[in-house]
N, C-alpha and C positions, 0 to 999 in steps of 0.2 A: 504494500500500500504506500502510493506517496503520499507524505503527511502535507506538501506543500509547504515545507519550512523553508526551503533553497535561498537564500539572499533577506530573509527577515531577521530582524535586527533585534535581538534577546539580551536583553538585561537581566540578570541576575543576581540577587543579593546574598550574602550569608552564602558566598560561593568556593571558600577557600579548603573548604573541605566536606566530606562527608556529603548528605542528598542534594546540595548546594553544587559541589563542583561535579558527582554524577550528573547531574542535569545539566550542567554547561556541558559536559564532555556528549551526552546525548543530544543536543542541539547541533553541536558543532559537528556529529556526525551526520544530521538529516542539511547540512548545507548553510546553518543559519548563520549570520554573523554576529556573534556572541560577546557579550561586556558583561566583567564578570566585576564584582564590588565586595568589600569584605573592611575590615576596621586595622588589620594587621599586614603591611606591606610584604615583607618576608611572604608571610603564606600564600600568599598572592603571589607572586613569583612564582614560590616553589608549584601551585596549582597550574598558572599557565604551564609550567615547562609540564607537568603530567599531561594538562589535557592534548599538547601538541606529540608528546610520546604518544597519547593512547589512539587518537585521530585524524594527525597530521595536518593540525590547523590550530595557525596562529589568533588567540583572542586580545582583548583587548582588559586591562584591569587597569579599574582607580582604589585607590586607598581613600576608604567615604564610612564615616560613621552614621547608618542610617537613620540612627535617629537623632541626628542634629539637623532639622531644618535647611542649615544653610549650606549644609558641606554639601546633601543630596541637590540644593538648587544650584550649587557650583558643578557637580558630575553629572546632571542631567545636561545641563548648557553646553558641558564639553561631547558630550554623546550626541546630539542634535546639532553642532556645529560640523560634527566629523561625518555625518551619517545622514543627515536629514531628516530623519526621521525615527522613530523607537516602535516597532509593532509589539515587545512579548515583554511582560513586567513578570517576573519570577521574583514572589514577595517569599524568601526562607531565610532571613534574621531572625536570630533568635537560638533558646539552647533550653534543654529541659533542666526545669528548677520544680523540688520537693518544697513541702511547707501546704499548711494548714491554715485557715482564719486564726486561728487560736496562738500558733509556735513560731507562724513566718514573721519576719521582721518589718519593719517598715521600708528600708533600704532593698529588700528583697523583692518587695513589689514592685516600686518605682523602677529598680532597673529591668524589673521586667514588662514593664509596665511602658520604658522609652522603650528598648529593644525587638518586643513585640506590637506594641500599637501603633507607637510613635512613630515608625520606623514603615510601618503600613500606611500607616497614614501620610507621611512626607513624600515617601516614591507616587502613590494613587495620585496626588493634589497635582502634582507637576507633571505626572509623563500622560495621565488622561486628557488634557488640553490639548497634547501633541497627537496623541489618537484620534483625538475627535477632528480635528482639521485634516487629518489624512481618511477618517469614515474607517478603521480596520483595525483592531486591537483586541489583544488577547492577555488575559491579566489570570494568573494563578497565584493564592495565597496558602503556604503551607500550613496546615493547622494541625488540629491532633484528635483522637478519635475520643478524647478523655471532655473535647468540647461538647458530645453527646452524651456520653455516658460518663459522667464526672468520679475520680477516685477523691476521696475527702483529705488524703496524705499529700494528694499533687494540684491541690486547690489554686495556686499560684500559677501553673501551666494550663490548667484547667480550666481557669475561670476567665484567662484570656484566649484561650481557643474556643471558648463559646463565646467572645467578641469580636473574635476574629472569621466566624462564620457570619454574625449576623453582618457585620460590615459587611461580608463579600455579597450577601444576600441585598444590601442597600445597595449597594455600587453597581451590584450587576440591571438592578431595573433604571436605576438614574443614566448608565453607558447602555445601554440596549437600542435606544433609538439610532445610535451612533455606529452601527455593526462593533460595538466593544462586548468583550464576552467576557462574564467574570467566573470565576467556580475557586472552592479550596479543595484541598485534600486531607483529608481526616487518615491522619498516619497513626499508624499504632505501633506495636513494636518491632522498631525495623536495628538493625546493628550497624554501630556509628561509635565513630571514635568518642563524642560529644555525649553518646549515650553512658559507652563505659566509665565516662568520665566520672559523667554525674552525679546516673543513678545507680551503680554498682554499691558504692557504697552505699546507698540507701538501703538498698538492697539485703545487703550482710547487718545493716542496724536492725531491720523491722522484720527480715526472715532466719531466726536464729538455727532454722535446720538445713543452711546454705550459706552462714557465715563465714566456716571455715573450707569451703570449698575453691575449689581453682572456677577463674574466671569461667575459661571452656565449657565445664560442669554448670556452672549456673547459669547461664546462656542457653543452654541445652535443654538443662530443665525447665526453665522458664518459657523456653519456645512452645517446649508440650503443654506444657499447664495454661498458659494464657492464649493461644489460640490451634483452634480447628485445627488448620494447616499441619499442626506439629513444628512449626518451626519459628523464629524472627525472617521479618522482612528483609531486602537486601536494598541499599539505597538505588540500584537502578531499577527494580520496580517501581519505582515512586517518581523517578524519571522518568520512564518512559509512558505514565501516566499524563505527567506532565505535559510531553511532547504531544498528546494526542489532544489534550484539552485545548492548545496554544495553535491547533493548527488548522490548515483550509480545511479538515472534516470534521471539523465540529463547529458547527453554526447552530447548534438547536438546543445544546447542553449549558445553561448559563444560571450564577445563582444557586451555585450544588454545591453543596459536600460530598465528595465522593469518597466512600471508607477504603481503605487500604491499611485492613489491621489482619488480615490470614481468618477473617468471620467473624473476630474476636471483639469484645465487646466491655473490655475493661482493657486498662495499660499495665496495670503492675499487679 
């Protein structure tokens, strides 16, 4: 199937690693010309050189804090000066964070609270204007399957992936007259470096009969236990989701959550 991606011009945030630069490396395979954004220069580098190993195509990265307002209206200007135009917004800022109403911090929200909302919010305000003067845009926002079905320990991730659904839900009918197509993806458990990071140790804190186990091991088990499939996700399924939401075959899917949890219906 051609997804009709050949020469559109894909932006992508929270790209320097993990489903962030899968998805730039699966655009840059279907032809797209790919701008990849991330808050750590270094990785950014070290990402371009993978994705031009893995696909043989040179991308383009800024070092952009997306959720500072100005830095994103300074890289969008530079992307629309060099390109004329932006057709694909890949909104994946962002990183899983534990915490409850009760035990999160205040600090704990806020930053996730700029990283996640803010940070959707700044790319949407500016690169939608450029959509709508060209009539063709495809906007995906990464979200989390926990935005549906809420765990009370990852209230923090959870309570802004049920934000971060309903905005794609607002955006997609306010862009719809304009052929802009919005959807997120409700990820569940997929394996990322970002995840081991995070919630491993949560993990070993709150499941004492997989404390003392080797990573492997509790990956494993956890893949059986938390969904159908039997397994965790792998970040280029979630890409290549992506690619298909972002492209000329989908004109009729807008406004969705689409689950990519293996049927599963909790996160942790």
């Amino acid at each position: 199937m051609d997804l009709g991606l050949k020469n559109k011009v894909a932006f992508i945030t929270g790209a320097s690693s993990g489903i962030g630069l899968s998805t730039a490396e699966e655009f840059a395979k279907e032809g797209a010309k790919v701008i990849i954004c991330g808050r750590n220069g270094q990785k950014l580098e070290e990402a371009k050189k993978q994705i031009k190993e893995v696909t043989g195509v040179e991308v383009d990265a800024f070092a952009c804090d997306t959720s500072n307002f100005e830095q994103v209206e300074k890289t969008i200007h530079e992307i629309e000066k060099s390109y004329n135009k932006i057709d694909i917004l890949v909104n994946n800022a962002g990183k899983a964070q534990a915490g409850g109403i009760v035990d999160a911090r205040p600090e704990d929200w806020q930053s996730m609270i700029d990283v996640k909302i803010f940070s959707l919010i700044n790319t949407c305000k500016l690169v939608a204007p450029i959509m709508k003067k060209n009539r063709w845009g495809r906007i995906v926002n990464m979200s989390s399957i926990g935005g549906i079905y809420p765990n009370p320990k990852l209230t923090i991730s959870h309570g802004l992936s049920a934000a971060i659904n309903n905005l794609t839900r607002s955006l997609s009918l306010d862009l719809a007259p304009f052929n802009i197509i919005a959807n997120a993806i409700g990820i569940g458990a997929v394996r990322t470096k970002n995840w081991e990071e995070n919630m491993l140790p949560k993990v070993r804190q709150t499941r004492k009969d997989l404390a003392n186990l080797d990573d492997e091991v509790i990956i494993k088990q956890l893949g059986e236990e938390l969904t159908p499939v039997g397994r965790f996700g792998k970040p280029v399924e979630i890409a290549q989701i992506a690619c298909f939401l972002c492209s000329e075959c989908n004109g009729f899917v807008t406004g969705s959550v689409i689950e990519a949890s293996g049927g599963a219906d909790k996160f942790m």
